[in-house]
C-alpha positions as CSV (number, residue, x, y, z in Angstrom):
1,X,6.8,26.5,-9.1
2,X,10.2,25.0,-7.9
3,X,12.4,23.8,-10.5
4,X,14.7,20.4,-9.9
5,X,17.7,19.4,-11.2
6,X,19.9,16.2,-11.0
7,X,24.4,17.6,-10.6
8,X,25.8,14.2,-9.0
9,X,29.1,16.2,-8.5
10,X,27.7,18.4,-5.7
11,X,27.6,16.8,-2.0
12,X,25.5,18.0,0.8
13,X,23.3,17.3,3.5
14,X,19.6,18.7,3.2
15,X,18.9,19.8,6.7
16,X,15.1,20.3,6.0
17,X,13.9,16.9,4.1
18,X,9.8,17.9,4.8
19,X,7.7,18.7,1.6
20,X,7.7,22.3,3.4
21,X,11.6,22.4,3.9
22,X,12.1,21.3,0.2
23,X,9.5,23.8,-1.2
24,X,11.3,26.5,0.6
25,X,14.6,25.9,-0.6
26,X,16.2,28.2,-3.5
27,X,18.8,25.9,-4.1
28,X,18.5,23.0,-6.5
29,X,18.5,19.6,-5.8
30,X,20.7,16.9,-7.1
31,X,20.8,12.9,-7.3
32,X,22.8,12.4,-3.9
33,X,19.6,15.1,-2.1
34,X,16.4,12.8,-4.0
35,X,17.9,10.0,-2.6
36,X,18.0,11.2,1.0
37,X,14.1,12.3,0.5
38,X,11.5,9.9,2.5
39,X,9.0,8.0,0.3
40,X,6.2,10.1,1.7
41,X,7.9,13.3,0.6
42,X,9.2,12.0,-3.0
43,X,5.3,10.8,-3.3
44,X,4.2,14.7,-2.3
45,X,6.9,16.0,-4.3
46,X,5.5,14.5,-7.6
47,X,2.2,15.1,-6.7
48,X,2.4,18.6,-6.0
49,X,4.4,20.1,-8.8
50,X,4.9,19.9,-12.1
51,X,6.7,16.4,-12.8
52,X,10.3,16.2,-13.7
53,X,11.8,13.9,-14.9
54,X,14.1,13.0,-12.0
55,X,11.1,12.5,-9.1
56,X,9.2,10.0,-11.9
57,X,12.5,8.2,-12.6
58,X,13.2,8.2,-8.4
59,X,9.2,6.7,-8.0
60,X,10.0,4.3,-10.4
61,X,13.2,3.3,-8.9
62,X,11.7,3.0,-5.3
63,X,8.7,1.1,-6.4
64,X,7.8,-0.4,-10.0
65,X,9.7,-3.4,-8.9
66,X,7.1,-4.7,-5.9
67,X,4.2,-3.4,-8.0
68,X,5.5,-5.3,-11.0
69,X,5.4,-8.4,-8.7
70,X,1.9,-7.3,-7.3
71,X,0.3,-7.0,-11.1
72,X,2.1,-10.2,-11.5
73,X,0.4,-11.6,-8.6
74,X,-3.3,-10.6,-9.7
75,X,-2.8,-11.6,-13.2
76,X,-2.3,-15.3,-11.4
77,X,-5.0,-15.1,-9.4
78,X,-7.0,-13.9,-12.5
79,X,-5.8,-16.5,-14.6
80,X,-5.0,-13.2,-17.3
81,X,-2.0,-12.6,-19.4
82,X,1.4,-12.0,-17.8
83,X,2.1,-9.1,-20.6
84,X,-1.2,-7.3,-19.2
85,X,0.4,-7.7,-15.9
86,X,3.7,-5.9,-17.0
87,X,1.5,-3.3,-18.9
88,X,-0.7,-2.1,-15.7
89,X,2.5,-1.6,-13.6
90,X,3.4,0.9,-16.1
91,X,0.2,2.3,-16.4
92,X,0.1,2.3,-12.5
93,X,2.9,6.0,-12.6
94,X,1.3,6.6,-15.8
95,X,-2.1,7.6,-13.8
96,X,-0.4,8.6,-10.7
97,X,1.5,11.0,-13.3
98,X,-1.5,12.5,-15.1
99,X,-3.5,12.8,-11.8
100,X,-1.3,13.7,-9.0
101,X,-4.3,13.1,-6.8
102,X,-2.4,11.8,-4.0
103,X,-3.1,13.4,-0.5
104,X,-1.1,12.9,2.2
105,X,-3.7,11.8,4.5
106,X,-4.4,8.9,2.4
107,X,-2.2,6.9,4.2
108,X,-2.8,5.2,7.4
109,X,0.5,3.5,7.9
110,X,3.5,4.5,10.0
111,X,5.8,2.6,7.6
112,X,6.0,5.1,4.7
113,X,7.4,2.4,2.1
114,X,4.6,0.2,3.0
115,X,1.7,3.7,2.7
116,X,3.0,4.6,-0.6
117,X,3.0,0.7,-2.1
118,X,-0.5,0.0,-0.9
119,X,-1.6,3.7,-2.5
120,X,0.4,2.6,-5.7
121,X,-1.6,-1.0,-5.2
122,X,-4.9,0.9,-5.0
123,X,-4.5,2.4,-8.2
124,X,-3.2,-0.9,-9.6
125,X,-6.2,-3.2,-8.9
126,X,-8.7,-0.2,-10.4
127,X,-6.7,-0.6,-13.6
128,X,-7.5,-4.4,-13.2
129,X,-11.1,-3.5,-13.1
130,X,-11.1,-1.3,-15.5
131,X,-9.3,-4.0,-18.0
132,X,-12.2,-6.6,-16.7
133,X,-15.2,-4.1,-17.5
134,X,-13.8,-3.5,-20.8
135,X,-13.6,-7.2,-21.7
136,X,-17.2,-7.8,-20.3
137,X,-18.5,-5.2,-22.5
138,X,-17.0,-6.4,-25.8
139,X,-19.3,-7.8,-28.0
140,X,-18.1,-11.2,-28.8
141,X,-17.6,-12.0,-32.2
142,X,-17.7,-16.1,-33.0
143,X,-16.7,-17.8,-35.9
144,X,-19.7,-19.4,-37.7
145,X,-19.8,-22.5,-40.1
146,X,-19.9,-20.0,-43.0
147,X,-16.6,-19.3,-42.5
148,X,-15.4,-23.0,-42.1
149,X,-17.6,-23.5,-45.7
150,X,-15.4,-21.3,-47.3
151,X,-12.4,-22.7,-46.0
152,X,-13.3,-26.1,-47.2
153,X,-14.4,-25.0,-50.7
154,X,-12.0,-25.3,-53.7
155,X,-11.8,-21.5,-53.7
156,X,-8.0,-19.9,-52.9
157,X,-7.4,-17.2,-50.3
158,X,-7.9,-14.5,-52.2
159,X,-10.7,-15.9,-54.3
160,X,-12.6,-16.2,-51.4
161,X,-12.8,-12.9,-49.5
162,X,-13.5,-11.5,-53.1
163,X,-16.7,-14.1,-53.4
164,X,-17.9,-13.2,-49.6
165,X,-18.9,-9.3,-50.5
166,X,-20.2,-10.4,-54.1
167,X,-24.4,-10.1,-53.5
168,X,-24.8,-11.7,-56.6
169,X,-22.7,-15.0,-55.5
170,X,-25.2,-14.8,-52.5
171,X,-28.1,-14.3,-54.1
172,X,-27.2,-17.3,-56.8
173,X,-26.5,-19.2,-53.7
174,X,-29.8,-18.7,-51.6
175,X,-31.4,-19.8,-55.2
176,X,-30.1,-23.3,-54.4
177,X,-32.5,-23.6,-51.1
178,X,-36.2,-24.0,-50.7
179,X,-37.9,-21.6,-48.1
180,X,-37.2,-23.6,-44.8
181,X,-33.5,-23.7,-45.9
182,X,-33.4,-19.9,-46.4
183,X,-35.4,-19.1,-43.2
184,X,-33.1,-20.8,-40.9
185,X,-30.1,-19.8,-42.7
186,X,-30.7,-16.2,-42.8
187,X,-31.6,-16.9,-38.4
188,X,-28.1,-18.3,-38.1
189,X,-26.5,-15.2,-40.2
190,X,-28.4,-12.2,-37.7
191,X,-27.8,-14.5,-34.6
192,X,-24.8,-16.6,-34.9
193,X,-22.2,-13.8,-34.9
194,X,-23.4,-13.1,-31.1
195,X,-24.4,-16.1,-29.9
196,X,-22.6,-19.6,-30.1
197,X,-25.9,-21.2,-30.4
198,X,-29.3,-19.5,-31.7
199,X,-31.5,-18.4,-28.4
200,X,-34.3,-20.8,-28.0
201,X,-36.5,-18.4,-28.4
202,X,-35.4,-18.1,-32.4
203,X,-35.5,-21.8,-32.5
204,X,-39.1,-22.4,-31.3
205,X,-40.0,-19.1,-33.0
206,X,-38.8,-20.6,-36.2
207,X,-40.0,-24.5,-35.4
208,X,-43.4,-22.8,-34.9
209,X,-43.5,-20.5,-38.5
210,X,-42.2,-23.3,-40.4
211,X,-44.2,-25.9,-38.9
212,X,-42.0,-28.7,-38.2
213,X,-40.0,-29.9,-34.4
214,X,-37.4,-28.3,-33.4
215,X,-34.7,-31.1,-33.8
216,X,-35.8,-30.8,-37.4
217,X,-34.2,-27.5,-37.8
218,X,-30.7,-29.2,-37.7
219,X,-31.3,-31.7,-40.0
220,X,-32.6,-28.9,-42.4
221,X,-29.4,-26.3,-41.5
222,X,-27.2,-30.0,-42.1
223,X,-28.9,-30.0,-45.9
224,X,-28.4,-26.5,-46.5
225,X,-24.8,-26.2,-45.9
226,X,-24.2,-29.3,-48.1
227,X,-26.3,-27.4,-50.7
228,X,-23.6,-23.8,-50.5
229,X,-20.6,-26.0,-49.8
230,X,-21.9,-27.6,-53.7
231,X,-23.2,-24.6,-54.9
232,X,-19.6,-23.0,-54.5
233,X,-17.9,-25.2,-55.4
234,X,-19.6,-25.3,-59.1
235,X,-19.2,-21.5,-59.4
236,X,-15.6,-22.5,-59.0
237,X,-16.0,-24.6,-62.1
């Protein structure tokens, strides 16, 4: 393993700038010697031993600026978050770092700039996906009407995340409705978490058990949140 190191008061010419020619040397190199190193080479450099501190700092020198502007770019196109944007262009050297996966015949291009930003891009625009999948997969969480009852009772703040894991309060409440009452309740609590609206297979399911139309479920679900909204608000009492 060759061993860098950055001494900005030395001066000389590295006569042998190839990965090969750097690889051979015995001598160390300094600031004014990275500089003079083609992006190719400072991209097979990083990848090929263990990273200093001085070839990630030169990669980020060289290049976070146009893929900062290219994660910029995508975020517009993607109608996302600027600060995501900001966050992949970091993580962009952060993979390249842990991986090191580059190969030199990757690129295609004779301007080496050019290679090494669309290689940095590549990685970039997987990161994108990867941040898409993620958000796909998440299971949406919506806020339900039981939450707006509580925040319209006469309950405080505090009062009320204590009454929402009392089973007793719950079970004092579900006292309050008949049986069609309860039965569509208790649908909208398993489902309405997930869904923004219960699937119409619940609601015919449920028109069909409790033997009435399905526009009547509304009506029903309007009564029964009138009834908890009471029923709380006397417990309060």
């Amino acid at each position: 393993m060759v061993t860098y190191t950055t001494h900005s008061t030395t001066k000389r010419d590295i006569k042998d700038v190839t990965l090969r020619g750097i690889l051979n040397r015995k001598a160390l190199l300094t600031n004014s010697e990275l500089n003079q190193i083609s992006d190719l080479t400072l991209l097979e450099l990083f990848c090929t031993n263990e990273v200093g501190d001085e070839l990630y700092e030169q990669l980020l020198k060289r290049f976070l600026t146009e893929v900062k502007s290219e994660c910029a770019r995508i975020c517009e196109k993607r109608k996302l978050d600027p600060h995501i944007g900001k966050q992949i262009a970091h993580e962009t050297f952060e993979r390249l770092k842990k991986y090191k996966s580059f190969q030199a015949d990757q690129i295609k291009s004779a301007d080496q700039h050019r290679a090494v930003l669309v290689y940095l891009y590549r990685i970039a625009t997987s990161l994108f996906n990867n941040h898409y999948a993620a958000e796909k997969n998440k299971t949406t969480i919506n806020r339900t009407y039981f939450e707006d009852i509580f925040d319209s009772s006469e309950y405080s703040p505090a009062e009320v995340r204590a009454l929402k894991n009392k089973k007793d309060i719950a079970v004092l409440i579900f006292k309050k409705l008949n049986f069609k009452e309860q039965k569509i309740i208790l649908a909208d609590l398993e489902f309405k978490r997930h869904h923004k609206y219960l699937p119409d297979t619940v609601t015919e399911a449920l028109a069909q058990e409790l033997s009435i139309k399905k526009d009547t479920i509304r009506k029903i679900r309007e009564r029964a949140i009138e009834k908890i909204k009471n029923t709380i608000n006397e417990i309060n009492r």
